[in-house]
C-alpha positions as CSV (number, residue, x, y, z in Angstrom):
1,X,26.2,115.0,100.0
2,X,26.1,118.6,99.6
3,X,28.8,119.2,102.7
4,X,31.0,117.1,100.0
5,X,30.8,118.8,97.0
6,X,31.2,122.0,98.9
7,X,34.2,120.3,100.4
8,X,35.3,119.0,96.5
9,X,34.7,122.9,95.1
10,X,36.9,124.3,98.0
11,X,39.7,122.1,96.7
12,X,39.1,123.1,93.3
13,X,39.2,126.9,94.2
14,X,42.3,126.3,96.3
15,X,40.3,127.2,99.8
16,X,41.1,124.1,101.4
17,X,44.0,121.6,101.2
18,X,44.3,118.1,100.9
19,X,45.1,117.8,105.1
20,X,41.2,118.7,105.7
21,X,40.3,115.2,103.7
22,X,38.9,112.8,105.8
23,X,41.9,110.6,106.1
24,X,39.6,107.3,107.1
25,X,40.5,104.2,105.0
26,X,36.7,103.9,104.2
27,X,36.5,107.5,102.9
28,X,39.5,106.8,100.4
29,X,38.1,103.5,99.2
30,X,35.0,104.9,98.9
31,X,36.2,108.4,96.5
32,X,38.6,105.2,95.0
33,X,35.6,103.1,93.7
34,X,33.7,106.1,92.8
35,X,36.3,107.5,90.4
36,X,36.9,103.7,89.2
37,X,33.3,103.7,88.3
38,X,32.9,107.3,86.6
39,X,36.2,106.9,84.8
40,X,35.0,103.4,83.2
41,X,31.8,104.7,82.2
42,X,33.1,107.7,80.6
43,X,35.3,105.5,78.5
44,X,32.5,103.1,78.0
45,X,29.9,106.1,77.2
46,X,31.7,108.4,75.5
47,X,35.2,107.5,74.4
48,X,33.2,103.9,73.2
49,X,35.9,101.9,74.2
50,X,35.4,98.2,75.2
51,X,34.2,97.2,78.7
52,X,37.5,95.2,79.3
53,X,39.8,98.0,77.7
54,X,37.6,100.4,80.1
55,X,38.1,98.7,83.1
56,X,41.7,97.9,82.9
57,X,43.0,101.2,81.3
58,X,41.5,102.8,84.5
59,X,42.8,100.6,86.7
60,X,46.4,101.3,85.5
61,X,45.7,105.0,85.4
62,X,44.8,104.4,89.0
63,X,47.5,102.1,90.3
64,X,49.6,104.5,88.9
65,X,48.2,107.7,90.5
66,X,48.1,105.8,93.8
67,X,51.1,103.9,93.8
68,X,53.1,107.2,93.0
69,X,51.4,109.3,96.1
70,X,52.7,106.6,98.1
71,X,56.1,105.8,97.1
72,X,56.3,109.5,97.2
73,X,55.1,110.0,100.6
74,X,57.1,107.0,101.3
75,X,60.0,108.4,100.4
76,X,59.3,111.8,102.3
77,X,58.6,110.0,105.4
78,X,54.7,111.3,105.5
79,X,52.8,107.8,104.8
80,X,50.5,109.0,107.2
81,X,48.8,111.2,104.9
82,X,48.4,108.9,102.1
83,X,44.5,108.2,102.5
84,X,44.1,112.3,102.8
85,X,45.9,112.8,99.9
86,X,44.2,110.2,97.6
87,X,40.8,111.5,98.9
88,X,42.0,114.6,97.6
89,X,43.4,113.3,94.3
90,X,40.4,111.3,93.1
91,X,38.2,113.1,94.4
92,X,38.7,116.6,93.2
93,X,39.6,114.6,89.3
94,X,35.9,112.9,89.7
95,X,34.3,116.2,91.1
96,X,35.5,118.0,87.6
97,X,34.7,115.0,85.9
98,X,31.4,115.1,86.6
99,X,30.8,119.2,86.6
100,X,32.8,118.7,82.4
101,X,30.6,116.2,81.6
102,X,28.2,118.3,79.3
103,X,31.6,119.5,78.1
104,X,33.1,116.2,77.2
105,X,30.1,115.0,75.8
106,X,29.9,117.7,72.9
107,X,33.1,117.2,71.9
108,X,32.3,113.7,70.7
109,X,29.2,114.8,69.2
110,X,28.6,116.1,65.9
111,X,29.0,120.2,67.2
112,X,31.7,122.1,66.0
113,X,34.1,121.2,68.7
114,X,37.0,124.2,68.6
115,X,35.5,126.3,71.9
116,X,34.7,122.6,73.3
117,X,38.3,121.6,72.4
118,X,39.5,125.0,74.1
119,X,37.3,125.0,77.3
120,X,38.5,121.1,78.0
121,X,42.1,122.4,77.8
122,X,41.7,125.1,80.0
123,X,39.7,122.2,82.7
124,X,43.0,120.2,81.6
125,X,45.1,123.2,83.1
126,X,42.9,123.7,86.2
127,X,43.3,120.2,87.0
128,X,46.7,120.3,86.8
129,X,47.0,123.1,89.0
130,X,44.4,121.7,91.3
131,X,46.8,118.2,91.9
132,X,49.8,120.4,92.2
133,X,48.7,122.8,94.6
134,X,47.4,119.2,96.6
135,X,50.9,117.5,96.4
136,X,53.0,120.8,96.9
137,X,50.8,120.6,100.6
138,X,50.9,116.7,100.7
139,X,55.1,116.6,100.5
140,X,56.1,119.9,102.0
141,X,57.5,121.1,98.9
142,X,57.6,123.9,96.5
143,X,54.2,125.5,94.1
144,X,56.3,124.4,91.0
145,X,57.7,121.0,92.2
146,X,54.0,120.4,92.8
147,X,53.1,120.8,89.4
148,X,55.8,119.1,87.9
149,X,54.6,116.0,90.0
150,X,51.7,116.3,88.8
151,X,52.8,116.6,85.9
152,X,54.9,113.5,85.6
153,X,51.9,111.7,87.7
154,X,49.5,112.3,84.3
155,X,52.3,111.7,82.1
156,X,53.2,108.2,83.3
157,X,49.4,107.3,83.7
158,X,48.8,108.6,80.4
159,X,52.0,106.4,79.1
160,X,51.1,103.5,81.0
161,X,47.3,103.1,79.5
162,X,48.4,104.1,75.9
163,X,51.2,101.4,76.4
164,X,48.8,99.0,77.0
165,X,45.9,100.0,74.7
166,X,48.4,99.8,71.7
167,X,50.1,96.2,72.9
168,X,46.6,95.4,73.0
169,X,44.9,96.4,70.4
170,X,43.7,93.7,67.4
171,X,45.1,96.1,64.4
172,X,47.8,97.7,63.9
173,X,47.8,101.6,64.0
174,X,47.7,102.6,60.0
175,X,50.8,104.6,60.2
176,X,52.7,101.4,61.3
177,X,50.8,99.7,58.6
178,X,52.3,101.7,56.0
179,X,55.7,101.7,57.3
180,X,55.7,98.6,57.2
181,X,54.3,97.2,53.9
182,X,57.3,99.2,51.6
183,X,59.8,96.9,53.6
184,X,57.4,94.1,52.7
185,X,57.7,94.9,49.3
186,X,61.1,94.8,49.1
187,X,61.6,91.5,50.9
188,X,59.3,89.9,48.4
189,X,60.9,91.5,45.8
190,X,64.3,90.3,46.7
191,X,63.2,86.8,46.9
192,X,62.3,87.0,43.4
């Protein structure tokens, strides 16, 4: 256990790249289940979604995440470093999801939250660099085509889930709800 946070932390400090990740299917499915778990109980815990809503937002934030490494390694003809790379992916994002976790947890609780709010941006950034530095190695490109992968890869899972949450959700958001109800007015008005 400690040779693989040791592992996780030389990721996270850029001392090691995403080609020294065990690259067995078991190893992947393993860091895969793992992050499933964390990442629903952090929405369960402290986000206090729904069970359901937990378990299938992180499932399409991890489809996507997964399915984009591969189509992308697909595309650049390096499949063979998809398990490496997802070992990388999920497991650096749970390692800093775990070593945050005192950090998320005040910022849902009644502290003042503005250094809270800064210091999870700044873990925000790091990550972002951490995934970029991980694909730049992964598909042989540049440091800032990395990061705008990575970028794009946390914008679509981020679209994805919020797509879903909101086609899901019972109510509608109150903004929509008072767009909505002038145009009501008028309609009922005009029948009159």
């Amino acid at each position: 256990m400690w040779a693989l946070i040791q592992f996780y932390w030389g990721i996270c400090t850029f001392k090691i790249g995403p080609e020294r990740t065990p690259a067995y299917p078991a190893f992947m499915v393993m860091i895969t289940a793992a992050f499933f778990l964390f990442n629903v109980f952090i929405r369960v815990w402290i986000i206090d979604t729904s069970l359901a809503q937990a378990v299938v937002g992180t499932t399409l934030v991890t489809g996507v995440l997964v399915g984009m490494v591969w189509a992308l390694l697909r595309f650049k003809q390096l499949t063979a470093r998809l398990n490496a790379t997802v070992g990388a992916l999920l497991g650096q994002d749970l390692f800093l999801g775990v070593l945050t976790l005192p950090l998320q947890i005040s910022i849902v609780s009644d502290e003042p939250w503005g250094m809270s709010l800064m210091m999870i941006l700044m873990v925000y950034c790091w990550d972002l660099a951490i995934k970029g530095a991980i694909l730049r190695r992964a598909l042989n490109v540049g440091p800032l085509l990395g990061m705008c992968t990575a970028l794009m890869m946390l914008l679509l899972a981020v679209y994805a889930e919020t797509t879903w949450v909101i086609s899901h959700s019972d109510e509608r958001p109150a903004t929509v709800q008072q767009n909505l109800e002038p145009a009501e007015v008028h309609k009922h008005r005009g029948s009159d």
